[in-house]
OpenMM code with the backbone's topology and positions (N, CA, C; nanometers):
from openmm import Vec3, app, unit

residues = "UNK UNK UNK UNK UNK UNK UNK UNK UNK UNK UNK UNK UNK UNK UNK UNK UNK UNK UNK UNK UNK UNK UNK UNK UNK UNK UNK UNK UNK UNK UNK UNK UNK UNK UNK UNK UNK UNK UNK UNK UNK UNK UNK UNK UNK UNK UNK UNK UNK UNK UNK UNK UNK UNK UNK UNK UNK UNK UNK UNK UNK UNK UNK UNK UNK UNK UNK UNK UNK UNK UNK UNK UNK UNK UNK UNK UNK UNK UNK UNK UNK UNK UNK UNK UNK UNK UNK UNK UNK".split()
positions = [
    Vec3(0.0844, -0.1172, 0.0000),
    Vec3(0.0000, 0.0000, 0.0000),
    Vec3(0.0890, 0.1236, 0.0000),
    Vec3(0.0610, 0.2242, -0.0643),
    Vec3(0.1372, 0.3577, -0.1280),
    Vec3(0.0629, 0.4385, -0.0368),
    Vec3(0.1240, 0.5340, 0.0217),
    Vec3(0.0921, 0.6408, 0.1303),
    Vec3(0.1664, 0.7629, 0.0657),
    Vec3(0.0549, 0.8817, 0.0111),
    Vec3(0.0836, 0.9444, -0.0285),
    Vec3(0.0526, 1.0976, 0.0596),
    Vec3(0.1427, 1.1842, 0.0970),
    Vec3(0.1359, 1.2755, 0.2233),
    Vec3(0.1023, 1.4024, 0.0952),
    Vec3(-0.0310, 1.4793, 0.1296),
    Vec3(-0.0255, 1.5882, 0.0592),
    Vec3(0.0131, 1.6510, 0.1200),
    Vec3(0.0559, 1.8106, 0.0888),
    Vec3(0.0839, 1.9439, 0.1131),
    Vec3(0.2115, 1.9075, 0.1988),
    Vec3(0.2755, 1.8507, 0.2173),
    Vec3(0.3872, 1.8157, 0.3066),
    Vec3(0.4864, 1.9547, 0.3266),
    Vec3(0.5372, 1.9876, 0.4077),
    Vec3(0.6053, 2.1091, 0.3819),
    Vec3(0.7638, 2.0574, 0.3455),
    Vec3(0.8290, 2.1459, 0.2622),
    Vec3(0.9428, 2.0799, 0.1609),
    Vec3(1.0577, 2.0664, 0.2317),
    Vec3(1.0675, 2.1499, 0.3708),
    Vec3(1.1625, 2.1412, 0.4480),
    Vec3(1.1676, 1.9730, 0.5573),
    Vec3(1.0174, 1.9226, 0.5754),
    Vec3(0.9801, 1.8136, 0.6446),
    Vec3(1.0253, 1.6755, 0.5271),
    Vec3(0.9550, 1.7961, 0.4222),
    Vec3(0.9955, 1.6011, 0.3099),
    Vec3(1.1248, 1.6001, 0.3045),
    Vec3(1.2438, 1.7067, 0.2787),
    Vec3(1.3871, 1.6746, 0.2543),
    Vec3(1.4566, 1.6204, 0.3865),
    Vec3(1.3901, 1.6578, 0.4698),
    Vec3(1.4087, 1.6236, 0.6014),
    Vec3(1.4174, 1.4596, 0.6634),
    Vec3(1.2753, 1.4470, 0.5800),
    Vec3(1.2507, 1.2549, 0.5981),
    Vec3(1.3655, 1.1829, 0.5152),
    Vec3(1.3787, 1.2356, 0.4011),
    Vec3(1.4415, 1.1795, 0.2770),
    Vec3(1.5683, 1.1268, 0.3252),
    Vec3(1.5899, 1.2483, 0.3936),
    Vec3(1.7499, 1.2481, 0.4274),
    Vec3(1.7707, 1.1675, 0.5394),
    Vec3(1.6682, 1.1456, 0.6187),
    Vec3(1.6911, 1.0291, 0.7509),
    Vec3(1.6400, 0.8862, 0.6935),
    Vec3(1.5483, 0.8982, 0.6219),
    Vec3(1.5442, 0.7657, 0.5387),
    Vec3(1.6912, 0.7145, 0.4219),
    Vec3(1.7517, 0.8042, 0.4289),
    Vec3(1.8746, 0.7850, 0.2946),
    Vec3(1.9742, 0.7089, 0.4601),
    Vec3(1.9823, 0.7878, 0.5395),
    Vec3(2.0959, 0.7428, 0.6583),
    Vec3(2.0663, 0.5884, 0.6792),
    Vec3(1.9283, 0.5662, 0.6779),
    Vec3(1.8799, 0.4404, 0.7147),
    Vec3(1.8733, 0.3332, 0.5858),
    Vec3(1.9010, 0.3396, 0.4871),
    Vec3(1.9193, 0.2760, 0.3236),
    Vec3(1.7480, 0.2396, 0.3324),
    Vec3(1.6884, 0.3260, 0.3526),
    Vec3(1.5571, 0.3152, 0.3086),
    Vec3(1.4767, 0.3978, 0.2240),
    Vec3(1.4051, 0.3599, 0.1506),
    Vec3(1.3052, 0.4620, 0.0657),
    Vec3(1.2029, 0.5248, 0.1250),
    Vec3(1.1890, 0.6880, 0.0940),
    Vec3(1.0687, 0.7851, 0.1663),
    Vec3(0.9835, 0.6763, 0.2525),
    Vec3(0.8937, 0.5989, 0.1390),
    Vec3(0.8033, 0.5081, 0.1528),
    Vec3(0.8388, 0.4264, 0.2889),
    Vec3(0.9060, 0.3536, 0.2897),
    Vec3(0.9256, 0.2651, 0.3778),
    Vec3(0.9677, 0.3460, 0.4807),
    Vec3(1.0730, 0.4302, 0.5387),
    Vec3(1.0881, 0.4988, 0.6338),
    Vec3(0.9248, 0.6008, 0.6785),
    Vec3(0.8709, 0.6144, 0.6072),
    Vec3(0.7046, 0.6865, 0.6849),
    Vec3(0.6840, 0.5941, 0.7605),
    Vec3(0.6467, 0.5061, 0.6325),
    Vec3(0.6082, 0.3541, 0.7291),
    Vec3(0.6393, 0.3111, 0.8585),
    Vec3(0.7311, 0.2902, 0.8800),
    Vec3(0.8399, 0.2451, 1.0076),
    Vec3(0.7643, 0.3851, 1.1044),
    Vec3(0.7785, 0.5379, 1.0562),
    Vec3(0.7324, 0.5718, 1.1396),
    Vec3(0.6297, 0.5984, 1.2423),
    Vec3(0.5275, 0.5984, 1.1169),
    Vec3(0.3666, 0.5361, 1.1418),
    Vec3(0.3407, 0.4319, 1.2242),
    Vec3(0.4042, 0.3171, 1.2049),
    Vec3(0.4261, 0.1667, 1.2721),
    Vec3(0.4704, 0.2132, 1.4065),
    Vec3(0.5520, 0.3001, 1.4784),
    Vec3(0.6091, 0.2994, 1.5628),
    Vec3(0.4996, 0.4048, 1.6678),
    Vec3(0.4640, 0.4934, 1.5798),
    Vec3(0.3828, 0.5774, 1.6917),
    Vec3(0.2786, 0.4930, 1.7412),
    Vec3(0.2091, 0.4715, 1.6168),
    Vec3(0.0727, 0.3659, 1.6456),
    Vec3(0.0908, 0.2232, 1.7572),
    Vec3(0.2650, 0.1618, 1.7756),
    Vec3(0.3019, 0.0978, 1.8524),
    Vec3(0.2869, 0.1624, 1.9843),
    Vec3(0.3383, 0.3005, 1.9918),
    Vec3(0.3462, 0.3770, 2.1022),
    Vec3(0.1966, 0.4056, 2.1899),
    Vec3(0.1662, 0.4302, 2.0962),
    Vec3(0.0072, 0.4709, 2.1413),
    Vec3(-0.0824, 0.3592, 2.1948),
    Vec3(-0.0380, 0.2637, 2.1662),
    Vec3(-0.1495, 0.1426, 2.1958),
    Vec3(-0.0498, 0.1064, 2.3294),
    Vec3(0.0602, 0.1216, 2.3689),
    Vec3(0.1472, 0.1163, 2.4518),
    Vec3(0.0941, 0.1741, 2.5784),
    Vec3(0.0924, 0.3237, 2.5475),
    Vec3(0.0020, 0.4538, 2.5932),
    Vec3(-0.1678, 0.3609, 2.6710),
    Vec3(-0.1956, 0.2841, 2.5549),
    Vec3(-0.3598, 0.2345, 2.6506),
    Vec3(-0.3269, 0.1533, 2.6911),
    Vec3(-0.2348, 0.0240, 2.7015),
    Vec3(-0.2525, -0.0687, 2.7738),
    Vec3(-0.1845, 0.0078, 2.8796),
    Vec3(-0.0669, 0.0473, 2.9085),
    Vec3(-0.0695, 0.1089, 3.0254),
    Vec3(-0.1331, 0.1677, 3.1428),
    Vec3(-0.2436, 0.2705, 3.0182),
    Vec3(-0.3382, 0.3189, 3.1441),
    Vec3(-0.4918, 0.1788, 3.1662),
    Vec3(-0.4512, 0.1094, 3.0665),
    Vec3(-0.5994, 0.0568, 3.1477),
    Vec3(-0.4694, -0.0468, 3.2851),
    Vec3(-0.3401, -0.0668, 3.2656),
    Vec3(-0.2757, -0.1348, 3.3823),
    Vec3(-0.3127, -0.0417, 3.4899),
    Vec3(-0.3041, 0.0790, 3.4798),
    Vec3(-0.3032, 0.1873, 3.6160),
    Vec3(-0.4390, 0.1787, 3.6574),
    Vec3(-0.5290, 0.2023, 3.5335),
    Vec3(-0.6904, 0.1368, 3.6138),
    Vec3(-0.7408, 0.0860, 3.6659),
    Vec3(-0.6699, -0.0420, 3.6231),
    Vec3(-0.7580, -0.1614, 3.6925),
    Vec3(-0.6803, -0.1923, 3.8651),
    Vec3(-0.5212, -0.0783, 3.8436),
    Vec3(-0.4580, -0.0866, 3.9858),
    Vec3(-0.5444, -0.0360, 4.0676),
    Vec3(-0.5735, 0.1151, 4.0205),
    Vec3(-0.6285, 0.1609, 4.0925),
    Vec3(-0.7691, 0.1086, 4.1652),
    Vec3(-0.8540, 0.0543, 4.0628),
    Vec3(-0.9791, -0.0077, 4.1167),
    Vec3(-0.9201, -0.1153, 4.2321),
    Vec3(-0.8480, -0.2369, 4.2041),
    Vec3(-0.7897, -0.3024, 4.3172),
    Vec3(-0.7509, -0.2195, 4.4588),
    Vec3(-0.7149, -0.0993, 4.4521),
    Vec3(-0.6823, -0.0386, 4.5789),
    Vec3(-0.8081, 0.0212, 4.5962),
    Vec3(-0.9023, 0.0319, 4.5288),
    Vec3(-1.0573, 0.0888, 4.5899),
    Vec3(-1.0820, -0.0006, 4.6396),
    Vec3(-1.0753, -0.1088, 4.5693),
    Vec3(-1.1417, -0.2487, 4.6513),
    Vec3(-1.1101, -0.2825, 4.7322),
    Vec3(-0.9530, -0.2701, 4.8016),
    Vec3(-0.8951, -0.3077, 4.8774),
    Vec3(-0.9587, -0.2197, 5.0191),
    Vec3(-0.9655, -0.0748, 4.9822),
    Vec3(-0.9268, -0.0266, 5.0989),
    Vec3(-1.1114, -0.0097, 5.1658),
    Vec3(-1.1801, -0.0751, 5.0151),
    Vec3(-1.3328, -0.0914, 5.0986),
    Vec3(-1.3354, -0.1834, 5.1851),
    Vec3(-1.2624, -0.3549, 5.1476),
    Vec3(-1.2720, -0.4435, 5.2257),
    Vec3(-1.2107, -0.4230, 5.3494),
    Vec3(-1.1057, -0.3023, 5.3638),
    Vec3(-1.0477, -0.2599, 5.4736),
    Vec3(-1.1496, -0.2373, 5.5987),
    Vec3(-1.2483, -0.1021, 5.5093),
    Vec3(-1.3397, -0.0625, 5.6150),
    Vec3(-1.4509, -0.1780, 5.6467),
    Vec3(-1.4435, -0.2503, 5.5689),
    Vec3(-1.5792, -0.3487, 5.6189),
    Vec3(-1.5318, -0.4210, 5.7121),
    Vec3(-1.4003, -0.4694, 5.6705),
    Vec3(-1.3726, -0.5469, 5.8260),
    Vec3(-1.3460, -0.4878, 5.9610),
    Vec3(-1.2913, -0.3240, 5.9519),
    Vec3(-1.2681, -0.2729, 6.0364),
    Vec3(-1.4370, -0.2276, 6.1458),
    Vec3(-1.5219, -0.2280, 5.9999),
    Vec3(-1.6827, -0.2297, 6.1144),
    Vec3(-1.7025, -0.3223, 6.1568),
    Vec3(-1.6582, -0.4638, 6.1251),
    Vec3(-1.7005, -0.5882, 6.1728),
    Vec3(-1.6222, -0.6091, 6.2986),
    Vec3(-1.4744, -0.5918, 6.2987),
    Vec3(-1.3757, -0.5792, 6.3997),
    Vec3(-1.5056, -0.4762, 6.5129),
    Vec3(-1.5228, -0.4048, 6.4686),
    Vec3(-1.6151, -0.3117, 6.5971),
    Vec3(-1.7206, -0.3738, 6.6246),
    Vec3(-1.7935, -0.4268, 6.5760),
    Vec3(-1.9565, -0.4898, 6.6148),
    Vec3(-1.8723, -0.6271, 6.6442),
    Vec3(-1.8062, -0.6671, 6.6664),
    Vec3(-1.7433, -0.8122, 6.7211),
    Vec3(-1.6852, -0.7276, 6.8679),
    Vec3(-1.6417, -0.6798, 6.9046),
    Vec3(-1.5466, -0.6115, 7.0124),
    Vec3(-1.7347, -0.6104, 7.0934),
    Vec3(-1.7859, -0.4960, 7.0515),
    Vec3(-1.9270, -0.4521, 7.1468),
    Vec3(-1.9944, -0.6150, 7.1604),
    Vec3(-2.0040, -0.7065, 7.0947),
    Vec3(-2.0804, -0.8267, 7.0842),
    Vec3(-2.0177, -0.9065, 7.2568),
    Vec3(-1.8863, -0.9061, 7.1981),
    Vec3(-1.7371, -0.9722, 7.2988),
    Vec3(-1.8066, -0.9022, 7.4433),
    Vec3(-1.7768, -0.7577, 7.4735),
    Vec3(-1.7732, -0.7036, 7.5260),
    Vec3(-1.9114, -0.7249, 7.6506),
    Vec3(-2.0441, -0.7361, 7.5450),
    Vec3(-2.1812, -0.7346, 7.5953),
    Vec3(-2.2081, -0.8943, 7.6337),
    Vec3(-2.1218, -0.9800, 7.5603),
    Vec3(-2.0796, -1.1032, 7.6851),
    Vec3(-2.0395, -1.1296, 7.8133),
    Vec3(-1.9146, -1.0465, 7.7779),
    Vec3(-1.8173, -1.0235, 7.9413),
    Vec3(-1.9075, -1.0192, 8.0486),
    Vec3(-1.9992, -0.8514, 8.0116),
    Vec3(-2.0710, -0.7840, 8.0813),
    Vec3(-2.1908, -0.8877, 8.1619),
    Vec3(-2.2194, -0.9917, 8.0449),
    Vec3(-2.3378, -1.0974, 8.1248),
    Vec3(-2.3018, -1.2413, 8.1879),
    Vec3(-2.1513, -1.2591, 8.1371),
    Vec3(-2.1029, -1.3024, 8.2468),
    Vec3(-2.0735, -1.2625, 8.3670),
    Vec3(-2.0273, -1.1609, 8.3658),
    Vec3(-1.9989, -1.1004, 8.5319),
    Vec3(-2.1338, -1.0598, 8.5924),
    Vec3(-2.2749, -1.1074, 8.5153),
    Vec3(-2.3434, -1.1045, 8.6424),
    Vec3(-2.4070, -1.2011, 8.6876),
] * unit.nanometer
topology = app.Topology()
chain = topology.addChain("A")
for resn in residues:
    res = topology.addResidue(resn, chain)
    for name in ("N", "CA", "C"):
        topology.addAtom(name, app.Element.getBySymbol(name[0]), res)
C-alpha cells in the first residue's frame, strides 16, 4: 500500500528523505516504520493506562474491604464485650 502525504512542507519532506537515505531506506518505507512505531506507542500509551486502572480499582477495593472489616472488627469487640458484661453477672 502507497501512502501518499499531501501538502507536506518541503523542508519536512527533505528532512525525511534524508533520515530515510541514513537508514538505506526509501521515503516510503521509512514513513512507514514511522507510522508503525507511533501507532506501537500509542497502543502502549492504553494498555498502560488501562494497567493503572484496573490498579487503581484493586486499591478501591482493597481499601473498601479494609473498612468493612474494620466495622465488623467493631460490632465483634461490642458483641465480645456485651458477653463479658453478662457473664460477670
Amino acid at each position: 500500500m502507497r501512502l501518499y502525504i499531501r501538502n507536506m512542507d518541503p523542508i519536512i519532506h527533505q528532512t525525511l528523505k534524508a533520515h530515510a537515505k541514513e537508514k538505506n531506506m526509501s521515503l516510503s518505507e521509512f514513513t512507514n516504520l514511522i507510522i508503525e512505531t507511533q501507532l506501537a506507542n500509542q497502543q502502549m500509551k492504553s494498555l498502560t493506562q488501562l494497567i493503572i486502572d484496573s490498579n487503581n480499582q484493586s486499591v478501591n477495593s482493597i481499601n473498601e474491604l479494609i473498612r468493612v472489616i474494620e466495622k465488623q472488627t467493631e460490632v465483634l469487640n461490642k458483641v465480645l464485650l456485651n458477653q463479658k458484661l453478662l457473664l460477670e453477672l
